[in-house]
Backbone atoms as SQL, in Angstrom:
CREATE TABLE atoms (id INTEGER PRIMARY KEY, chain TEXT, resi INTEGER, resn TEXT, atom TEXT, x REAL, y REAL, z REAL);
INSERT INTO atoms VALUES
  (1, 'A', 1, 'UNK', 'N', -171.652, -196.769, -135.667),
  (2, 'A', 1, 'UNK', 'CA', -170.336, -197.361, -135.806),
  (3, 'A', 1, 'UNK', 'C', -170.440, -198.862, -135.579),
  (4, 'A', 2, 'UNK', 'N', -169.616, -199.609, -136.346),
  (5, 'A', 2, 'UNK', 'CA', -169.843, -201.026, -136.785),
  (6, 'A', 2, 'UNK', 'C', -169.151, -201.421, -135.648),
  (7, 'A', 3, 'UNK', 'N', -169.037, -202.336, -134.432),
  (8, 'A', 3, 'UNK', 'CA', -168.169, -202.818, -133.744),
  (9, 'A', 3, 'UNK', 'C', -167.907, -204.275, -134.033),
  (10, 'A', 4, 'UNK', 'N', -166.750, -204.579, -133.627),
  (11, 'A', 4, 'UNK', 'CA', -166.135, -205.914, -134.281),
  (12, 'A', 4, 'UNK', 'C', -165.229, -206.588, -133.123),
  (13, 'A', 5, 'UNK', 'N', -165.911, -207.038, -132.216),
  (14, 'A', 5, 'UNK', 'CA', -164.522, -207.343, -130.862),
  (15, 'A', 5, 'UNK', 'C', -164.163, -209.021, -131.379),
  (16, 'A', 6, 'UNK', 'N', -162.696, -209.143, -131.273),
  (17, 'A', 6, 'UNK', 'CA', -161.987, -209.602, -131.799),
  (18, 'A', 6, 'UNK', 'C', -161.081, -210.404, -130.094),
  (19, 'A', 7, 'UNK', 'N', -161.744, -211.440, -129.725),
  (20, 'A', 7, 'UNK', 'CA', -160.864, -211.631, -128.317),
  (21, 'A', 7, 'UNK', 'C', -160.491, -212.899, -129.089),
  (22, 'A', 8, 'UNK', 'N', -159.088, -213.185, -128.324),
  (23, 'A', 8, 'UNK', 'CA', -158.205, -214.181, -128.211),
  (24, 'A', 8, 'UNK', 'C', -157.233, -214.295, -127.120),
  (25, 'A', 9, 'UNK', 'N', -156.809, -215.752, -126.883),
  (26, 'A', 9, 'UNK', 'CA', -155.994, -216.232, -126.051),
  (27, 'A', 9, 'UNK', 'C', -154.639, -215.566, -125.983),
  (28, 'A', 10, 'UNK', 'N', -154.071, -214.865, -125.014),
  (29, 'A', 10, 'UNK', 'CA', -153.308, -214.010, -125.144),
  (30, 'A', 10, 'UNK', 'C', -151.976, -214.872, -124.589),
  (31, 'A', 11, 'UNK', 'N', -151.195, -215.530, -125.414),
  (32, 'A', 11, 'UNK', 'CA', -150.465, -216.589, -125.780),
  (33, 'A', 11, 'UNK', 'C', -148.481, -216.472, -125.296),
  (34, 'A', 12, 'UNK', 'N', -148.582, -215.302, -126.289),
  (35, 'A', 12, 'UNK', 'CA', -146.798, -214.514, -126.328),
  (36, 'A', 12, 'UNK', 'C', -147.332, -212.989, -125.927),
  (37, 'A', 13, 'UNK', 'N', -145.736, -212.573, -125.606),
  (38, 'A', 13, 'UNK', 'CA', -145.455, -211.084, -125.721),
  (39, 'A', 13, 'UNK', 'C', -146.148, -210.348, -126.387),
  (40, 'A', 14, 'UNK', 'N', -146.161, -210.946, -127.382),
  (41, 'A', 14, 'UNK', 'CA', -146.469, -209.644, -129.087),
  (42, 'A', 14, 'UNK', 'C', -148.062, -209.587, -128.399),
  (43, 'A', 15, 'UNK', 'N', -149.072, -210.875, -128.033),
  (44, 'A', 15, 'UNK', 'CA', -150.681, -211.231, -128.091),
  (45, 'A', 15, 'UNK', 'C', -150.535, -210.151, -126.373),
  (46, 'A', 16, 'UNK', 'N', -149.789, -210.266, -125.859),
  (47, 'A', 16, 'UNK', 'CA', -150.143, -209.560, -124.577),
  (48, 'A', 16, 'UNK', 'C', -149.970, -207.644, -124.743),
  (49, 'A', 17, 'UNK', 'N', -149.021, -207.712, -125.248),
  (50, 'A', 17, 'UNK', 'CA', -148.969, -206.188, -125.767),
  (51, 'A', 17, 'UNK', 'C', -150.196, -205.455, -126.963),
  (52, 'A', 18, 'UNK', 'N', -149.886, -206.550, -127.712),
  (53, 'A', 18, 'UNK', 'CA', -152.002, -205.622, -128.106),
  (54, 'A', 18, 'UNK', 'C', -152.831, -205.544, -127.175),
  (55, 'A', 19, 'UNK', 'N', -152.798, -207.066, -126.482),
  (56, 'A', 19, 'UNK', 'CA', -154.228, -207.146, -125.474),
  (57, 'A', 19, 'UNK', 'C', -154.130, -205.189, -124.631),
  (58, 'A', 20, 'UNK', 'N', -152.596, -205.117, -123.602),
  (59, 'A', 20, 'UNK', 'CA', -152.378, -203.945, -123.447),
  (60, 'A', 20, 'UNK', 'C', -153.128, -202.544, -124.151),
  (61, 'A', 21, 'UNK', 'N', -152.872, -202.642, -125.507),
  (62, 'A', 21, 'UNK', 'CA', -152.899, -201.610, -126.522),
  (63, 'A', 21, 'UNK', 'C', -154.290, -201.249, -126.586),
  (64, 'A', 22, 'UNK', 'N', -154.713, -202.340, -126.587),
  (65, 'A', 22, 'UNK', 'CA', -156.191, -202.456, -126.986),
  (66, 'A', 22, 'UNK', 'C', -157.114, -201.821, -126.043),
  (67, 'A', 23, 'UNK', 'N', -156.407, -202.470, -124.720),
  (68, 'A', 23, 'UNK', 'CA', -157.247, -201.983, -123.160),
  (69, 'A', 23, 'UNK', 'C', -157.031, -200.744, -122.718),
  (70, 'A', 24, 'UNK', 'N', -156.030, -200.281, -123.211),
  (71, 'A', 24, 'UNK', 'CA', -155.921, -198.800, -123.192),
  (72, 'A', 24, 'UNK', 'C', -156.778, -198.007, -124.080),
  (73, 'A', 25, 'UNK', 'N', -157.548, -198.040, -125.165),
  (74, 'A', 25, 'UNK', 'CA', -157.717, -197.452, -126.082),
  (75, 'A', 25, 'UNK', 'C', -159.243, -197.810, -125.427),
  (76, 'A', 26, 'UNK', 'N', -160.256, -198.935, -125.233),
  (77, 'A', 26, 'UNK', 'CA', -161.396, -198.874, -124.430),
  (78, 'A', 26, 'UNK', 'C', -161.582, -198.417, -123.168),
  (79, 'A', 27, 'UNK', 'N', -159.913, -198.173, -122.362),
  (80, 'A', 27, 'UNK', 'CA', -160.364, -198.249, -120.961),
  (81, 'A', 27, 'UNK', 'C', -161.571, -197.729, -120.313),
  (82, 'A', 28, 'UNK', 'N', -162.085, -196.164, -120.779),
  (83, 'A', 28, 'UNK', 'CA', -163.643, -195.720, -120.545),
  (84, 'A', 28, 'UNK', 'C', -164.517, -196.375, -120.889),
  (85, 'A', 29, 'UNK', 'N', -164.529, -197.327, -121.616),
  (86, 'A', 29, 'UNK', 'CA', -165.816, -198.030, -122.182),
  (87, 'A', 29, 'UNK', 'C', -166.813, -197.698, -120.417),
  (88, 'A', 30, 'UNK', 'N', -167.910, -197.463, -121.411),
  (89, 'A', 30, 'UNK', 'CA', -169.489, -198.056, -120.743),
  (90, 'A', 30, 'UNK', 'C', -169.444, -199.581, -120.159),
  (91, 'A', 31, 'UNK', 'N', -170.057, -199.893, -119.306),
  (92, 'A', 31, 'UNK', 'CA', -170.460, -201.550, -118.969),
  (93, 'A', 31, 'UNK', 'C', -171.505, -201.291, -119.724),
  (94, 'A', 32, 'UNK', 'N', -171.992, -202.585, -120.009),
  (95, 'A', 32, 'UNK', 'CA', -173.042, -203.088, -120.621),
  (96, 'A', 32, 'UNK', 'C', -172.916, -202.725, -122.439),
  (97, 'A', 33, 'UNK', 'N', -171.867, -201.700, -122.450),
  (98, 'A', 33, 'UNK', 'CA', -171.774, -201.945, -124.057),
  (99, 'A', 33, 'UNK', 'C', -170.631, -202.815, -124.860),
  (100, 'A', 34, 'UNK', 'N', -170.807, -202.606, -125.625),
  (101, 'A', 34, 'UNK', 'CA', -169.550, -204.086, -126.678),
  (102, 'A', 34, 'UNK', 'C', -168.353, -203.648, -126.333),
  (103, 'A', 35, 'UNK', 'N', -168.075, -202.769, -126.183),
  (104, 'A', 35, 'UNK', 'CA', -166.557, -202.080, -125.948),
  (105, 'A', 35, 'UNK', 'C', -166.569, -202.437, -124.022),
  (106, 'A', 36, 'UNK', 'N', -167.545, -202.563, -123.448),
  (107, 'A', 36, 'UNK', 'CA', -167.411, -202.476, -121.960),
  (108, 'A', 36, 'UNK', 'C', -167.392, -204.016, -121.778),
  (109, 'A', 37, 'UNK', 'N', -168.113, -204.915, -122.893),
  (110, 'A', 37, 'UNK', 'CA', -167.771, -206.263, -122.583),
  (111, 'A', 37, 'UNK', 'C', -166.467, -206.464, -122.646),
  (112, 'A', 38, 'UNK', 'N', -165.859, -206.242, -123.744),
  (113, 'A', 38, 'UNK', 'CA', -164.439, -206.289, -124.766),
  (114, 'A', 38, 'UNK', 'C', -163.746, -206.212, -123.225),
  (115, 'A', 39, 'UNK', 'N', -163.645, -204.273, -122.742),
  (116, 'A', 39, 'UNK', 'CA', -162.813, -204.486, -121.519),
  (117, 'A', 39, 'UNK', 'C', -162.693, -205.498, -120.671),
  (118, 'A', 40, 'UNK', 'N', -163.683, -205.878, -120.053),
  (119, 'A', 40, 'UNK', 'CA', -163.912, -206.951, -119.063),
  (120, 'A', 40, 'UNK', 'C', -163.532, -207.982, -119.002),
  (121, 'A', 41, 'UNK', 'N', -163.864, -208.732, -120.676),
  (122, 'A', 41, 'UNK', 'CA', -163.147, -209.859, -120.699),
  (123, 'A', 41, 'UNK', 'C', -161.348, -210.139, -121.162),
  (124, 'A', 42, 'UNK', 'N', -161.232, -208.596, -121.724),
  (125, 'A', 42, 'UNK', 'CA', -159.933, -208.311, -121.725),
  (126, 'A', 42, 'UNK', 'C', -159.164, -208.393, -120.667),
  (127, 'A', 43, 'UNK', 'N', -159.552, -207.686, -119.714),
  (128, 'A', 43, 'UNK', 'CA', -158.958, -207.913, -118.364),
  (129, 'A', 43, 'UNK', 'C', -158.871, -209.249, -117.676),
  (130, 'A', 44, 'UNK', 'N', -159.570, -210.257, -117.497),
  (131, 'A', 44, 'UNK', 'CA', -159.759, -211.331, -117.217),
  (132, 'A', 44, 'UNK', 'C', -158.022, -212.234, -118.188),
  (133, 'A', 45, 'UNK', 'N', -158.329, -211.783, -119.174),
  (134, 'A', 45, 'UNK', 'CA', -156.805, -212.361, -120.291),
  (135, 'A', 45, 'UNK', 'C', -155.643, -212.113, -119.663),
  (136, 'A', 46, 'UNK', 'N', -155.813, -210.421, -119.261),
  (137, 'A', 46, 'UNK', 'CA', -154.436, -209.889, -118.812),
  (138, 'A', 46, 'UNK', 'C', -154.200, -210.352, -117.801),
  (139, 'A', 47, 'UNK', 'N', -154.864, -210.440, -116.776),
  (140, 'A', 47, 'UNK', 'CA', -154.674, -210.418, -115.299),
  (141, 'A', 47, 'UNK', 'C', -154.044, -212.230, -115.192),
  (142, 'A', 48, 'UNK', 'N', -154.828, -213.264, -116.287),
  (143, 'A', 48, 'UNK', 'CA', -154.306, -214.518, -116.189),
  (144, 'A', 48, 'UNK', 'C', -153.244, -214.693, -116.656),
  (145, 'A', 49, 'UNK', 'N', -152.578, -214.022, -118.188),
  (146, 'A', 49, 'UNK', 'CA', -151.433, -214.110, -118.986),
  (147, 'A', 49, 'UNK', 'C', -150.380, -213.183, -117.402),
  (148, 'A', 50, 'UNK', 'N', -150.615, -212.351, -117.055),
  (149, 'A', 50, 'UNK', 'CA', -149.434, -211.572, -116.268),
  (150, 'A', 50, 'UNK', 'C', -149.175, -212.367, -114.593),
  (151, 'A', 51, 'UNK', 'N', -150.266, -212.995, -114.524),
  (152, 'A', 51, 'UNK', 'CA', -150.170, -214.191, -112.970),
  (153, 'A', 51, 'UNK', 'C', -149.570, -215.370, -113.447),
  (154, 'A', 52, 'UNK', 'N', -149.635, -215.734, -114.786),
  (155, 'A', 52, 'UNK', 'CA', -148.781, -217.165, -115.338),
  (156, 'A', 52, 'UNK', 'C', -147.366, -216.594, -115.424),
  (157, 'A', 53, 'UNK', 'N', -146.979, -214.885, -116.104),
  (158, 'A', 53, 'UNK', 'CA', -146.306, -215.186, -116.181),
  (159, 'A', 53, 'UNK', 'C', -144.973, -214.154, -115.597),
  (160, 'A', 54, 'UNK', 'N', -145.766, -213.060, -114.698),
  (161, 'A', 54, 'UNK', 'CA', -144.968, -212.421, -113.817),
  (162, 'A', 54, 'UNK', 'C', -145.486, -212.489, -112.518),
  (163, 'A', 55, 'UNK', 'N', -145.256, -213.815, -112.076),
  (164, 'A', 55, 'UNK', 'CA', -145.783, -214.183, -110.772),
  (165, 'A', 55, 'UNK', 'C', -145.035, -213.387, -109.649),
  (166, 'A', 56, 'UNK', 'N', -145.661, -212.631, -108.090),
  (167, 'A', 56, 'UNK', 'CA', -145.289, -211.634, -107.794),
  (168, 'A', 56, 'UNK', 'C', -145.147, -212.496, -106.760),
  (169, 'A', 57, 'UNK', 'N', -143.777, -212.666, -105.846),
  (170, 'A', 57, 'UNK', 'CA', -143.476, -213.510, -105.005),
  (171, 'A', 57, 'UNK', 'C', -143.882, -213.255, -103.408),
  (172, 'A', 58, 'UNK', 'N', -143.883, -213.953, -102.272),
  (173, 'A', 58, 'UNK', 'CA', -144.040, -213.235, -101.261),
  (174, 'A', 58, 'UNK', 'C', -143.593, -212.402, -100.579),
  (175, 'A', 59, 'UNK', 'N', -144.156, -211.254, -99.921),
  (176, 'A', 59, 'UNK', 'CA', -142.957, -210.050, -99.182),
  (177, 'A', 59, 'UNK', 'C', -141.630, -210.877, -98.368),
  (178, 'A', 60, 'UNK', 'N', -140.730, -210.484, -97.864),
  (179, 'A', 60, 'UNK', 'CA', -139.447, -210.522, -97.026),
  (180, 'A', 60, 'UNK', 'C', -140.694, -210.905, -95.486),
  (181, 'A', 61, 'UNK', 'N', -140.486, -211.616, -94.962),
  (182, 'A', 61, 'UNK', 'CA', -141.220, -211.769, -93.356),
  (183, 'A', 61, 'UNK', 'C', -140.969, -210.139, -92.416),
  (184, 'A', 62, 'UNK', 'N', -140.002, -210.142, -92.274),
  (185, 'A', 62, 'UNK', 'CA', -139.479, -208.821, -91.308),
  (186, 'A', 62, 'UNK', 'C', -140.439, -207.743, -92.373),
  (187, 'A', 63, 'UNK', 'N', -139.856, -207.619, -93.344),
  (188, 'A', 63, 'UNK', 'CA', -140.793, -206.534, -94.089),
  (189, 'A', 63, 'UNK', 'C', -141.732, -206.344, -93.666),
  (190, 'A', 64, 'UNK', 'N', -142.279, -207.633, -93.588),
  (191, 'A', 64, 'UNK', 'CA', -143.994, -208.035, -94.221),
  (192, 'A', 64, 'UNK', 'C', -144.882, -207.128, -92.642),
  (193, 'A', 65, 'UNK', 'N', -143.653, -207.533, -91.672),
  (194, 'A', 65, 'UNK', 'CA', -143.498, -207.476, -89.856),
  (195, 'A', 65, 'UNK', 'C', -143.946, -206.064, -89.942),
  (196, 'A', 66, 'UNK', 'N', -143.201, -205.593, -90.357),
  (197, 'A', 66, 'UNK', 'CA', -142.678, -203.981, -89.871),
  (198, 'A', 66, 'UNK', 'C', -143.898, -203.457, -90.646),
  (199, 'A', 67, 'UNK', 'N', -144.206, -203.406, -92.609),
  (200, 'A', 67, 'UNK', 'CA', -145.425, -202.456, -92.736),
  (201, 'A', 67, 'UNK', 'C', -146.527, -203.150, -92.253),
  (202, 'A', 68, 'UNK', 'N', -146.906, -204.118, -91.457),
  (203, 'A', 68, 'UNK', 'CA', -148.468, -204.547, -90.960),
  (204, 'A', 68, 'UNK', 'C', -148.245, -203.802, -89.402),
  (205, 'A', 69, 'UNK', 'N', -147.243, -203.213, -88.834),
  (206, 'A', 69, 'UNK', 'CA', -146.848, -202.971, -87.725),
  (207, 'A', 69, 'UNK', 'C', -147.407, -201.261, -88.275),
  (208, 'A', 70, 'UNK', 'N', -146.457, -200.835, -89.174),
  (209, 'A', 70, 'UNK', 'CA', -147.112, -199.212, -89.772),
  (210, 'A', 70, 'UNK', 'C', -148.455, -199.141, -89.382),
  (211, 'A', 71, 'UNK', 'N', -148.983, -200.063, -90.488),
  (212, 'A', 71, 'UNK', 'CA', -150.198, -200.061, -90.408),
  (213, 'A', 71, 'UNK', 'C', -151.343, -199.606, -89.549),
  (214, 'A', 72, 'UNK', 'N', -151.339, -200.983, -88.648),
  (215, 'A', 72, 'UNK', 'CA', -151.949, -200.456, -87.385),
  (216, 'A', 72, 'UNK', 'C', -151.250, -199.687, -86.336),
  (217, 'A', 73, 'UNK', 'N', -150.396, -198.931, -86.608),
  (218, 'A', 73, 'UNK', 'CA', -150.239, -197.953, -85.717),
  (219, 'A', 73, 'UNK', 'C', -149.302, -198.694, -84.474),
  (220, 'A', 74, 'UNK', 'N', -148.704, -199.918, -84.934),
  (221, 'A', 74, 'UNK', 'CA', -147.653, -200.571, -83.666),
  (222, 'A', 74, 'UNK', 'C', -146.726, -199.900, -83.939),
  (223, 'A', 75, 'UNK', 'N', -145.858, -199.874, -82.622),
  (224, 'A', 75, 'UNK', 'CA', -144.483, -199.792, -82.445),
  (225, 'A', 75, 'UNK', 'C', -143.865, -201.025, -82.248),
  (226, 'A', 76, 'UNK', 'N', -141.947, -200.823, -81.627),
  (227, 'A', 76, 'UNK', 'CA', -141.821, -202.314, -80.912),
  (228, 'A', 76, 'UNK', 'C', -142.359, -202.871, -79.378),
  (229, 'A', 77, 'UNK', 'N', -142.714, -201.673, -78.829),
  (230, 'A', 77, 'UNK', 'CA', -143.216, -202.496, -77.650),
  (231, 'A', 77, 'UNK', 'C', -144.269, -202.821, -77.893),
  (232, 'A', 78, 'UNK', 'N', -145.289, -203.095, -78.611),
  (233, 'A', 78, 'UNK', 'CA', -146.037, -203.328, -79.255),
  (234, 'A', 78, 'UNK', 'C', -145.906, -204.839, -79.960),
  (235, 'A', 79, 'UNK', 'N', -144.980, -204.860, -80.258),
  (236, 'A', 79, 'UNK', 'CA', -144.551, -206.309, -81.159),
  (237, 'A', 79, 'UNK', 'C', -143.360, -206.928, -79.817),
  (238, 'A', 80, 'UNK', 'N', -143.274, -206.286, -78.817),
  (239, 'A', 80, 'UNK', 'CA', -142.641, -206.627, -77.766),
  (240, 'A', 80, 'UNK', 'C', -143.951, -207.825, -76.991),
  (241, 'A', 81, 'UNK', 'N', -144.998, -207.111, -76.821),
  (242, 'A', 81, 'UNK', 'CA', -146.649, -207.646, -76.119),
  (243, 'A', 81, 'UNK', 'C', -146.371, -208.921, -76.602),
  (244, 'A', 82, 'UNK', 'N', -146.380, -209.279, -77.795),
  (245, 'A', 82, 'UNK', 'CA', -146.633, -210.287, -78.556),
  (246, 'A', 82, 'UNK', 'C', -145.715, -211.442, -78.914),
  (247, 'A', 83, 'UNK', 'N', -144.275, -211.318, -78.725),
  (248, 'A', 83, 'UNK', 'CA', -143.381, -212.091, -78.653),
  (249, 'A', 83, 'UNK', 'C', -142.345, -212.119, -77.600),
  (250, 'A', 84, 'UNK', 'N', -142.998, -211.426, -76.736),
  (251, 'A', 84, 'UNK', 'CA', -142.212, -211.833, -75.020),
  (252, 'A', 84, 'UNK', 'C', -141.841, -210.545, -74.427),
  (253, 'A', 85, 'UNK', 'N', -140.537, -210.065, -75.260),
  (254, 'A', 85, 'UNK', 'CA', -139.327, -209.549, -74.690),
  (255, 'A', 85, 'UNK', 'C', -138.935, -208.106, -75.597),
  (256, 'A', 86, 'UNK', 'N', -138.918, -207.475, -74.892),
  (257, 'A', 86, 'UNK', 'CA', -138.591, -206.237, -75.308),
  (258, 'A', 86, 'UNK', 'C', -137.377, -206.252, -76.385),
  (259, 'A', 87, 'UNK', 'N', -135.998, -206.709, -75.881),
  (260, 'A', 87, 'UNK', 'CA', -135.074, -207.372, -76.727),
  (261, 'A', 87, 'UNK', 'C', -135.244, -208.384, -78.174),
  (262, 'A', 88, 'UNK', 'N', -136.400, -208.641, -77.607),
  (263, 'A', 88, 'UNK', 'CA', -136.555, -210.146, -78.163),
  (264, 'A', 88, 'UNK', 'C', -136.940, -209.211, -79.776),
  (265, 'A', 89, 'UNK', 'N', -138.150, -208.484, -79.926),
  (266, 'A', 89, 'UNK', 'CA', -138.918, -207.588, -80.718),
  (267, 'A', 89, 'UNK', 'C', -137.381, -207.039, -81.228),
  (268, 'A', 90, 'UNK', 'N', -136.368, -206.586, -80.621),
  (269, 'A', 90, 'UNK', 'CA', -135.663, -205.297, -80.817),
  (270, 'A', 90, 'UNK', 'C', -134.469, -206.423, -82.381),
  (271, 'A', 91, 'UNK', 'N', -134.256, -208.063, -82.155),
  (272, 'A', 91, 'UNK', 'CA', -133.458, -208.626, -82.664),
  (273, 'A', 91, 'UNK', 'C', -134.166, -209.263, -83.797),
  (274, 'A', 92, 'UNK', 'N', -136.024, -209.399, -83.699),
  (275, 'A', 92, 'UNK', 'CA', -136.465, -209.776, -85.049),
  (276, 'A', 92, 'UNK', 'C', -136.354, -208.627, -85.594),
  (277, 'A', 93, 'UNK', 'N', -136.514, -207.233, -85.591),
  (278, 'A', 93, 'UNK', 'CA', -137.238, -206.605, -86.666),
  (279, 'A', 93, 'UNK', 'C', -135.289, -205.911, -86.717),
  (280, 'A', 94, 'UNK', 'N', -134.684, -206.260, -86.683),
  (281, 'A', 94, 'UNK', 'CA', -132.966, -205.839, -86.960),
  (282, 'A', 94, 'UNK', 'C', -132.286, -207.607, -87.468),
  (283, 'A', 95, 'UNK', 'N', -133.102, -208.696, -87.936),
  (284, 'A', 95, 'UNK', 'CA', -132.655, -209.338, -88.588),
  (285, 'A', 95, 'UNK', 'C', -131.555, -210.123, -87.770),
  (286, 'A', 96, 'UNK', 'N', -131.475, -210.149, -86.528),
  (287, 'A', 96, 'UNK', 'CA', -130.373, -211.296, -85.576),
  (288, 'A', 96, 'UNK', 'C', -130.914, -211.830, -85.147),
  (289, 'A', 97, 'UNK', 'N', -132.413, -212.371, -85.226),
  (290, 'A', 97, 'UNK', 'CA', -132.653, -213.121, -84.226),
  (291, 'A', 97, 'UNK', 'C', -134.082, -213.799, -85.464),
  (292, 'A', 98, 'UNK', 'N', -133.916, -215.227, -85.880),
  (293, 'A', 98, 'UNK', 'CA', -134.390, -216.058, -86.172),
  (294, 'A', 98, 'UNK', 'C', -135.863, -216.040, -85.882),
  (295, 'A', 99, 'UNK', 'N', -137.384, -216.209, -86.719),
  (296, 'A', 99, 'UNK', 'CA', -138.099, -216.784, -86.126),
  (297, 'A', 99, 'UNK', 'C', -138.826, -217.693, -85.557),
  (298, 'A', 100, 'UNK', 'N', -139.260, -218.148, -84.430),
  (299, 'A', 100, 'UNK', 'CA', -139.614, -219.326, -83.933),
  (300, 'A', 100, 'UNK', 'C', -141.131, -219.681, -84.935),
  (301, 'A', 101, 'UNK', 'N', -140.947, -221.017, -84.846),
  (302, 'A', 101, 'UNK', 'CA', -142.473, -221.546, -85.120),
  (303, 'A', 101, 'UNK', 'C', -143.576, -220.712, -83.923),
  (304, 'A', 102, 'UNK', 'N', -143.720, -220.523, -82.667),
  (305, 'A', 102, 'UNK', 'CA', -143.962, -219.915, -81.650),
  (306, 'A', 102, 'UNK', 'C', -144.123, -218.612, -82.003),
  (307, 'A', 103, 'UNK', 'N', -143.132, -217.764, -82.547),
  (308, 'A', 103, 'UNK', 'CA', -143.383, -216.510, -82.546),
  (309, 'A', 103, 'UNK', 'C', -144.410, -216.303, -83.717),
  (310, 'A', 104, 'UNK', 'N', -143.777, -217.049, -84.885),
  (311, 'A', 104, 'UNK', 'CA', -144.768, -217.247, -86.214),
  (312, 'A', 104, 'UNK', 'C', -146.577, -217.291, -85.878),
  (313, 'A', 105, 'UNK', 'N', -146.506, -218.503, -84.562),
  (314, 'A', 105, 'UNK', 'CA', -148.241, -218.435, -84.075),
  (315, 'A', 105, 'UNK', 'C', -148.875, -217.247, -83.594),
  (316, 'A', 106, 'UNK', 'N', -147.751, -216.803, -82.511),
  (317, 'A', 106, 'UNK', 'CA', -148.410, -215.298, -82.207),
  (318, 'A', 106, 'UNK', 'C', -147.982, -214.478, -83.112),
  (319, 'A', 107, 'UNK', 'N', -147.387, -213.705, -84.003),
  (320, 'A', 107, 'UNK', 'CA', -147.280, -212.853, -85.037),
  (321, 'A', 107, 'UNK', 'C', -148.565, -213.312, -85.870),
  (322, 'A', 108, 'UNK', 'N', -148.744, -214.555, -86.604),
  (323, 'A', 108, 'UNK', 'CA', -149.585, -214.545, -86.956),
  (324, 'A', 108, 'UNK', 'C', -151.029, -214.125, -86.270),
  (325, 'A', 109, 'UNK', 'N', -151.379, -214.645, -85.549),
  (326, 'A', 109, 'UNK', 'CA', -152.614, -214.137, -84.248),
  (327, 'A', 109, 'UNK', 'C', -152.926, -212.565, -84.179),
  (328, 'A', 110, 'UNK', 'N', -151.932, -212.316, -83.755),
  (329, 'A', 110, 'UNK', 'CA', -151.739, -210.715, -83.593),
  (330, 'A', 110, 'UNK', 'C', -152.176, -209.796, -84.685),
  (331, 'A', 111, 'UNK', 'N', -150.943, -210.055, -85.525),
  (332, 'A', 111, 'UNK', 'CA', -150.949, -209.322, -86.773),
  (333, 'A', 111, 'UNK', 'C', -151.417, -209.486, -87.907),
  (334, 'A', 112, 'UNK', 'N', -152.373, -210.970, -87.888),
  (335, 'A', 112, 'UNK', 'CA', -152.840, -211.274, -88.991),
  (336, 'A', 112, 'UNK', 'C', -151.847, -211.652, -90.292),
  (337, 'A', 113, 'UNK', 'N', -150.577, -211.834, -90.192),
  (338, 'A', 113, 'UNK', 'CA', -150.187, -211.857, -91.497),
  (339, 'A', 113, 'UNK', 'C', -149.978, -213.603, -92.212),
  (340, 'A', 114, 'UNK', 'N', -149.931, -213.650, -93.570),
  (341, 'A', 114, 'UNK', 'CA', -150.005, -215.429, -93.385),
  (342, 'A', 114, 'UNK', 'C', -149.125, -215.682, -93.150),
  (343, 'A', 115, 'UNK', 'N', -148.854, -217.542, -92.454),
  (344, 'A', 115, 'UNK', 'CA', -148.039, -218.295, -92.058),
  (345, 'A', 115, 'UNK', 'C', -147.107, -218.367, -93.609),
  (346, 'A', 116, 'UNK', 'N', -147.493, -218.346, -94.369),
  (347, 'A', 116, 'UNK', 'CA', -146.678, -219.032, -95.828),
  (348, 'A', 116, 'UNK', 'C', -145.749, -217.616, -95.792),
  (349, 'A', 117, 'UNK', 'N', -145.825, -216.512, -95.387),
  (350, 'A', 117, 'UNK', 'CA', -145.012, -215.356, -95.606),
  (351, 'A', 117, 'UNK', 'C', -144.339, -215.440, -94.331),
  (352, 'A', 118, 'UNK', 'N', -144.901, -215.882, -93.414),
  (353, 'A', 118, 'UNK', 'CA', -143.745, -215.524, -92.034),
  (354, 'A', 118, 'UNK', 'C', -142.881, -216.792, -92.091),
  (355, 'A', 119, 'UNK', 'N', -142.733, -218.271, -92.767),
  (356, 'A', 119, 'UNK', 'CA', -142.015, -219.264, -92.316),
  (357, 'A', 119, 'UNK', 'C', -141.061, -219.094, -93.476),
  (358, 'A', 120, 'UNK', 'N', -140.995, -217.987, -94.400),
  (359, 'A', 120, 'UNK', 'CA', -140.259, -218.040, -95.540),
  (360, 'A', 120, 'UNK', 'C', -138.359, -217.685, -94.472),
  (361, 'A', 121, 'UNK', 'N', -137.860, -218.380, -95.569),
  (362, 'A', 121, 'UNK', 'CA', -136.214, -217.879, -94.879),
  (363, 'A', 121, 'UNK', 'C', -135.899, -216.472, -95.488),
  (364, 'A', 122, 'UNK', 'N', -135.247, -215.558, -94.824),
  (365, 'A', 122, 'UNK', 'CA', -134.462, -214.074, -94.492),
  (366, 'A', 122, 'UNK', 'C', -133.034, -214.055, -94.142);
């Protein structure tokens, strides 16, 4: 079978929905064969055309709070340790109580999550 890969700059809608069409129809490709290149660099198109142009914004902070809290298995006294006050934990993650630059350092510390997601406004 003759193969013929055909890549281009995936530009508009219409160029992103083949790219789609297309990547569906190789998705098994082999690596190392023409159809497994095709995927690869197909993907590389999609993943840049859909980050230009359905950029995925940052989580909600409290959100972001609460599933990194799931995560590792915290509760609020737990997120109490870390920002003082038992109360204190009980009014961030119920949205009345503002966060400090301060709490932002230790939340961040703690929980690892980034500063650019915890200083966002809620």
């Amino acid at each position: 079978m003759k193969f013929n890969m055909e890549i281009k700059p995936i530009k508009t809608e219409r160029d992103y929905n083949q790219a789609i069409e297309r990547l569906e129809v190789i998705f098994n490709a082999k690596s190392g064969s023409p159809e497994g290149d095709e995927l690869e660099v197909l993907g590389i198109l999609i993943n840049q055309y859909e980050n230009e142009n359905f950029p995925i914004g940052l989580p909600d902070p409290i959100e972001a709070i609460k599933f990194r809290m799931e995560q590792m298995g915290y509760n609020q006294s737990d997120l109490a340790n870390i920002v003082g006050l038992k109360s204190r934990a009980s009014e961030i993650l119920n949205r009345k109580r503002k966060l400090t630059l301060e709490m932002i350092r230790q939340i961040h510390e703690a929980l690892h999550i980034p500063t650019d997601v915890l200083i966002q406004t809620y």
